[in-house]
MARKOL-793079 format. One record per residue (C-alpha): residue number from 0; x, y, z. Coordinates in steps of 0.001 Angstrom, whole numbers, plus 524288, in hexadecimal, padded with zeros to 5 digits. Example, Ala and Ser with C-alpha at 12.3 -4.5 7.8 and 13.67 -1.06 7.14 Angstrom:
2
REC; 0; 8300C; 7EE6C; 81E78
REC; 1; 83566; 7FBDC; 81BE4
//
This chain:
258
REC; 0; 3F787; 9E714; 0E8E8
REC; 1; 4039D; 9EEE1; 0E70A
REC; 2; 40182; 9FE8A; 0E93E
REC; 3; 4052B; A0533; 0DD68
REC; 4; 403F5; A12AA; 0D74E
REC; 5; 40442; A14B3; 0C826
REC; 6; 407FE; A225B; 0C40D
REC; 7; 403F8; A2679; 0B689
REC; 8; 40956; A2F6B; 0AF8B
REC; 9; 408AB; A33CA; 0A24E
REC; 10; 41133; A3BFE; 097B0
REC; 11; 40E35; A3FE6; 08A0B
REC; 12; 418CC; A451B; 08156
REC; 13; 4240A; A3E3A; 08AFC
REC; 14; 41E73; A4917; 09668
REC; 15; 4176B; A4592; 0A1AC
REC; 16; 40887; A49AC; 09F98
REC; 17; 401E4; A441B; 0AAE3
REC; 18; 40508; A3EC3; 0B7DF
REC; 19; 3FE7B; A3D2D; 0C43D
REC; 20; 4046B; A4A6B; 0CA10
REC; 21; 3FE4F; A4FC6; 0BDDE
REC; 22; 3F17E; A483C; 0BD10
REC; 23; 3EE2E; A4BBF; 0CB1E
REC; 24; 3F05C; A5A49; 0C6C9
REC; 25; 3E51D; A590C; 0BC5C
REC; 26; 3DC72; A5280; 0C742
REC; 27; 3DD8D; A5E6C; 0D0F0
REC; 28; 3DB64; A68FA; 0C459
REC; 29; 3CE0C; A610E; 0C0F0
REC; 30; 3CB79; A60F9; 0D0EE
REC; 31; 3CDC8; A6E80; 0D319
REC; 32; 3CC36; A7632; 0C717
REC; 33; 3DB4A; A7F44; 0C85C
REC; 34; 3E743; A7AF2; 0C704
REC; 35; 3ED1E; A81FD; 0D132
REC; 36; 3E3AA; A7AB1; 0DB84
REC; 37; 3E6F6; A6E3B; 0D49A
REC; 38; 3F4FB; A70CC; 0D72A
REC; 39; 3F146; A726B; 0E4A0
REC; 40; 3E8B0; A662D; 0E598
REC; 41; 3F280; A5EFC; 0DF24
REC; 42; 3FF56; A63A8; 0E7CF
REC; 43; 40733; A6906; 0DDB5
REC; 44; 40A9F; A777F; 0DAC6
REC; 45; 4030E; A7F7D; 0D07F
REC; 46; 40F35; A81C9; 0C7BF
REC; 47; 41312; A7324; 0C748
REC; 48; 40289; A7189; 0C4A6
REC; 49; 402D3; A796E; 0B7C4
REC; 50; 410B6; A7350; 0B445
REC; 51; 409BB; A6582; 0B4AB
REC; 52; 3FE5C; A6982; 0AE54
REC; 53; 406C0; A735B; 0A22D
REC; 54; 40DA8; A6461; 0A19F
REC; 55; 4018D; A5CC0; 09F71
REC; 56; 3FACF; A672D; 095A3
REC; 57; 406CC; A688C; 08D68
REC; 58; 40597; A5A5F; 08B45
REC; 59; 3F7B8; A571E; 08C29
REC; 60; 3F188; A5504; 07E43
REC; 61; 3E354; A5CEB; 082CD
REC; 62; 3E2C0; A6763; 08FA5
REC; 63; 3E196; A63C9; 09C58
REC; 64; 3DDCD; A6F5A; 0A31B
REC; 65; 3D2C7; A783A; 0A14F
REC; 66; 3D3AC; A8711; 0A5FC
REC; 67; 3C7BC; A8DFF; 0AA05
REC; 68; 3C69F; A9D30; 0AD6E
REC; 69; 3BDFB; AA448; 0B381
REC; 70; 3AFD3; A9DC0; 0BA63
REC; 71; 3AA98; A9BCE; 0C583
REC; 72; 3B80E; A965F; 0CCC5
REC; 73; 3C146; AA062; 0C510
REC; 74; 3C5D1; A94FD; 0BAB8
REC; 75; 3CF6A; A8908; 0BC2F
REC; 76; 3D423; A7E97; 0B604
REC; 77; 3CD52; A7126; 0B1D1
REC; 78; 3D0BE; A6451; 0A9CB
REC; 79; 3CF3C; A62E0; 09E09
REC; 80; 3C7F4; A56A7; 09933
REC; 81; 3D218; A51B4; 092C0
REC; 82; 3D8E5; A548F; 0A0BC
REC; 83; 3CD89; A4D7D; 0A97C
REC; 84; 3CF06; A41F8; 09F9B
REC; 85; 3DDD5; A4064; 0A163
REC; 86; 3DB3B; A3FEA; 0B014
REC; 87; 3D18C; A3489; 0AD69
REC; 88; 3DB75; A2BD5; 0A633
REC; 89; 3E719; A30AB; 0AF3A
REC; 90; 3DDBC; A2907; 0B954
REC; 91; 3DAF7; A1CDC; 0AEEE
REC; 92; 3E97A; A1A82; 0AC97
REC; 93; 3EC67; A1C48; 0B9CF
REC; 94; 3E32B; A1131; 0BD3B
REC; 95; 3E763; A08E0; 0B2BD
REC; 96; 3F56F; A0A6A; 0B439
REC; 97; 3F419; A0746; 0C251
REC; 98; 3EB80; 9FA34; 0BE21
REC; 99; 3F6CC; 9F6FC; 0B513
REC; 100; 40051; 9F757; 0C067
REC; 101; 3F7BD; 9EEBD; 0C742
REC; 102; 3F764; 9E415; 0BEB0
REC; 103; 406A1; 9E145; 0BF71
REC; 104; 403CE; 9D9AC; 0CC43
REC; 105; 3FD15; 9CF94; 0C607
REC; 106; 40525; 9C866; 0BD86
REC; 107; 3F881; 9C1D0; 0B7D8
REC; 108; 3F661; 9CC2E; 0AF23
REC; 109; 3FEA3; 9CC6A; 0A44D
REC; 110; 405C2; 9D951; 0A05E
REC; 111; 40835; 9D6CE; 091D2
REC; 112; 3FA1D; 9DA83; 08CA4
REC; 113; 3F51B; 9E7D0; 08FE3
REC; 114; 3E7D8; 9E218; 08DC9
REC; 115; 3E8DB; 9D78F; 09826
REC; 116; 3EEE0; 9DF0C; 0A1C5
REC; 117; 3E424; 9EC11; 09F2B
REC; 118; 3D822; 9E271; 0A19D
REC; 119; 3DEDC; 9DB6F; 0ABD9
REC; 120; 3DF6A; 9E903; 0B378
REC; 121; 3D48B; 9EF2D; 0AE1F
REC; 122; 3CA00; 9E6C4; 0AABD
REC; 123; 3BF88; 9E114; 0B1D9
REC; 124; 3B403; 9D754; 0AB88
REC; 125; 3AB24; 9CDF9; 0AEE5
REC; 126; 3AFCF; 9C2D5; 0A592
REC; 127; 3B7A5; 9B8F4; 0AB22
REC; 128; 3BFA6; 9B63F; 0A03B
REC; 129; 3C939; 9BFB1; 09B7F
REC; 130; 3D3B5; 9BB91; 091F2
REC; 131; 3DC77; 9C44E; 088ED
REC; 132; 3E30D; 9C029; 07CC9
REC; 133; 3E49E; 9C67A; 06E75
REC; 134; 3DE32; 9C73F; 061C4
REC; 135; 3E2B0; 9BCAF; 058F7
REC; 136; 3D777; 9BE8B; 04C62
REC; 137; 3CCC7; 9C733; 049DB
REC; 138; 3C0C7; 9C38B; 04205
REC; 139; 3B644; 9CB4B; 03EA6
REC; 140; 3A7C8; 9C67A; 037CE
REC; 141; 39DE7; 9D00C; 035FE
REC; 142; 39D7F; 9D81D; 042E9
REC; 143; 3A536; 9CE2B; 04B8D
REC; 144; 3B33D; 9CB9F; 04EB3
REC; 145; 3B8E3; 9BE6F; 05349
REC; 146; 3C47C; 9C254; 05C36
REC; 147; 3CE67; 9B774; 05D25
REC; 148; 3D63B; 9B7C6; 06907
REC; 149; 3E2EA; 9B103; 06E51
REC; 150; 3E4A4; 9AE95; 07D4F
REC; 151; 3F192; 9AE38; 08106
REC; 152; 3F512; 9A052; 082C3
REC; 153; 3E7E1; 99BBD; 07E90
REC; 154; 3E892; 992B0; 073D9
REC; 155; 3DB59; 9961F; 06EA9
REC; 156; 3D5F7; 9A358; 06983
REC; 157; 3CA37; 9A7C8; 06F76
REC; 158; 3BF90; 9B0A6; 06620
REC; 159; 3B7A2; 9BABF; 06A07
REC; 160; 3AC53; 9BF37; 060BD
REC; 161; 3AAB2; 9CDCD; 06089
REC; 162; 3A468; 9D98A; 05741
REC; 163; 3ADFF; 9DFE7; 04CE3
REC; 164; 3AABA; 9EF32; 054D7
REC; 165; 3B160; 9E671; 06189
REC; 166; 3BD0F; 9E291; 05AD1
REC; 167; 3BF2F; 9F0A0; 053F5
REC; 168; 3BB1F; 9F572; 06034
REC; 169; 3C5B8; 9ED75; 067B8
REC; 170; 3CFCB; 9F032; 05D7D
REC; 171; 3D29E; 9E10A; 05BC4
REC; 172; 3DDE7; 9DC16; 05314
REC; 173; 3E5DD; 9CF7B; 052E5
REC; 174; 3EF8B; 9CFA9; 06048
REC; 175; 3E749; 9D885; 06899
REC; 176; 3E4FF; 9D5CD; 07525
REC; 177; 3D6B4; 9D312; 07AF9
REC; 178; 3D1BA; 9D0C0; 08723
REC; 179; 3C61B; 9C648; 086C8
REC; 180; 3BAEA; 9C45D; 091A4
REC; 181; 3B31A; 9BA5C; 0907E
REC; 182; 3A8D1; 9B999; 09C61
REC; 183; 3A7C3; 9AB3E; 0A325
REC; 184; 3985D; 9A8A7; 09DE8
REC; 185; 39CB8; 9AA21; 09068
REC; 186; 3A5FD; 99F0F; 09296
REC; 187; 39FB8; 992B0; 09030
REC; 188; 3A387; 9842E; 092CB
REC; 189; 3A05D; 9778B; 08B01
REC; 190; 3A33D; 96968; 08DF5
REC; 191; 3A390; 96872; 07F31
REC; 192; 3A98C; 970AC; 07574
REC; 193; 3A078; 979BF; 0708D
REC; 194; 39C8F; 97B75; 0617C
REC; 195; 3A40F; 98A16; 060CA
REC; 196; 3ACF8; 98F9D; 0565C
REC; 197; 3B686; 995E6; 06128
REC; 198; 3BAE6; 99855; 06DF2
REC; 199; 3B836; 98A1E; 071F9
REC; 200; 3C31A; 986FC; 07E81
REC; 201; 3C516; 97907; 084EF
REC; 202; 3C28C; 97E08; 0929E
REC; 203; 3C773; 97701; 09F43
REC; 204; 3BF02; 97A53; 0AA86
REC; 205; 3C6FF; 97D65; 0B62E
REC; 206; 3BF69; 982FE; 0C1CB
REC; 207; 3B190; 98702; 0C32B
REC; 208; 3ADF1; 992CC; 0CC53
REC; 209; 3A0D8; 98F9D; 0D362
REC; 210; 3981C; 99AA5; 0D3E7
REC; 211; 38985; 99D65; 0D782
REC; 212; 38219; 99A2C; 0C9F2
REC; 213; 38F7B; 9992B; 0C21B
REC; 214; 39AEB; 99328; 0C288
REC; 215; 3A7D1; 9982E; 0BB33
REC; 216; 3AF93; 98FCB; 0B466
REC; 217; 3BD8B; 991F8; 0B2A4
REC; 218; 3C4A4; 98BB9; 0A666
REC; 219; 3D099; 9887B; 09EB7
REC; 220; 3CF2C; 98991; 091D6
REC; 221; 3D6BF; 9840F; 088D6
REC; 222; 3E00E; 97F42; 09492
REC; 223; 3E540; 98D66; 0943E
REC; 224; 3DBB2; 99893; 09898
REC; 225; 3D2A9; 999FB; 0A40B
REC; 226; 3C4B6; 99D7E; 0A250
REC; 227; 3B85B; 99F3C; 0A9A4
REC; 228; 3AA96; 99BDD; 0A5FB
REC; 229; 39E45; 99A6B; 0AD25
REC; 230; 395CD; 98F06; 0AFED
REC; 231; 387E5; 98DED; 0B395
REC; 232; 3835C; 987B8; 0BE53
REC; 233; 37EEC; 97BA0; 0B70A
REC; 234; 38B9A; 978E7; 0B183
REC; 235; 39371; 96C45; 0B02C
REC; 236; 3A05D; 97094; 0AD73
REC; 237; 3A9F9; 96C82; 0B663
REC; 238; 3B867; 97082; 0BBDF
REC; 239; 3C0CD; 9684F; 0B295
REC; 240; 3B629; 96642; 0A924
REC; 241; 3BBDE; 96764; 099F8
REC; 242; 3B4D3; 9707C; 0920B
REC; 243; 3B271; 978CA; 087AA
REC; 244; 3B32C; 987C8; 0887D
REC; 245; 3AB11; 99136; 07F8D
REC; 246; 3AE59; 9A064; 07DC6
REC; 247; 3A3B3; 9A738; 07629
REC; 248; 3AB23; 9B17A; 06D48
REC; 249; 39F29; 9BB33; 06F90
REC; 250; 3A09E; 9B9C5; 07E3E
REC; 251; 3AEC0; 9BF67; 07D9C
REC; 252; 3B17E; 9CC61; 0801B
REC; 253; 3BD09; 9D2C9; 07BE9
REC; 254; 3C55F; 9DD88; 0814C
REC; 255; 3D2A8; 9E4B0; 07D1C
REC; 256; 3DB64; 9F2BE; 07F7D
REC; 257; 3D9AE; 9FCB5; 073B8
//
């Protein structure tokens, strides 16, 4: 894997407010209590210290630093909360920017949806299947919300059944992206086609994965996307066998960015 480093810095107001040099700064005032032994700690002189830190309070929108006189140890200087909580998501971004990096190596992932490429890199679940699309109708009975969604070159919409608090909740409108996970037990085969009123796929099955007491399926659906779904033990099915694929709406679970 290529050896990279991801600096971060950020301004506010076009002026630099925080950078590493700056951030580390704030580490050794929490560690130590003074600024002058943070300067120390952190190898830089006192007066360039306070000029860093005059810089970041003159921009900050809340303190950063706390002064405290007198006590036990004579007084010194702490964070503010606002302070320890900027040092927090100085480390989150860091992470994440440095994830994002990572991610232009594999040209699997696609770098047009922030979406995709955020649960590619950040994301980890149990379901085997994990497709993304957008929100193509919205409509809501009662307390429940049937979420149409378009695949990209998927001829056929899939729906997802969810409550009308979910969809507020998950801000959903027509064009916005959503991430759908659909675990392999909820997908279910037929040799016929099922009496359902949606998300009925013609389903080709291409490989089966032998396992202890099930087997994994793997499908095309629709001649176009892959799938997986599990087998029991007992089961018939065969590699190259025709079939019929069910999704239960209910059994979809939906995820998106704010």
């Amino acid at each position: 894997m290529l050896n990279s480093e991801v600096l971060l810095s950020i301004k506010l107001q076009q002026q630099l407010f925080v950078d590493p040099k700056r951030m580390r700064l704030l580490r050794k005032i929490a560690e130590s209590g003074s600024i002058s032994q943070a300067a120390k700690n952190a190898n830089v002189s006192y007066k360039s210290a306070w000029d860093h830190l005059e810089a970041m309070n003159s921009l900050s929108p809340m303190p950063l630093l706390e002064r405290n006189t007198g006590g036990k140890n004579g007084g010194g200087t702490t964070l503010t909360n606002y302070a320890k909580r900027l040092l927090k998501l100085y480390d989150l971004l860091q992470e994440t920017q440095q994830k994002a990096f990572q991610i232009l190596q594999d040209e699997q992932i696609p770098l047009d949806s922030l979406l995709t490429a955020t649960a590619r890199f950040s994301l980890q679940s149990s379901a085997r299947n994990q497709f993304f699309g957008t929100v193509k109708s919205l409509t809501q009975e009662n307390n429940h919300c049937a979420v149409e969604i378009q695949l990209p070159h998927f001829d056929q919409p899939i729906i997802a059944f969810i409550t009308a608090q979910s969809a507020v909740r998950l801000q959903l409108h027509l064009g916005k992206e959503v991430m759908l996970m659909i675990k392999a037990p909820w997908v279910k085969l037929f040799a016929k086609k099922p009496q359902k009123t949606c998300n009925i796929f013609t389903a080709l099955l291409s490989y089966i994965n032998h396992q202890n007491h099930t087997n994994e399926a793997i499908l095309t659906l629709n001649e176009q996307l892959e799938c997986c779904a599990s087998l029991d033990e007992h089961s018939s099915f065969q590699q190259g066998d025709k079939l019929f694929c069910y999704i239960d709406p209910e059994q979809i679970v939906l995820l998106t960015l704010y």
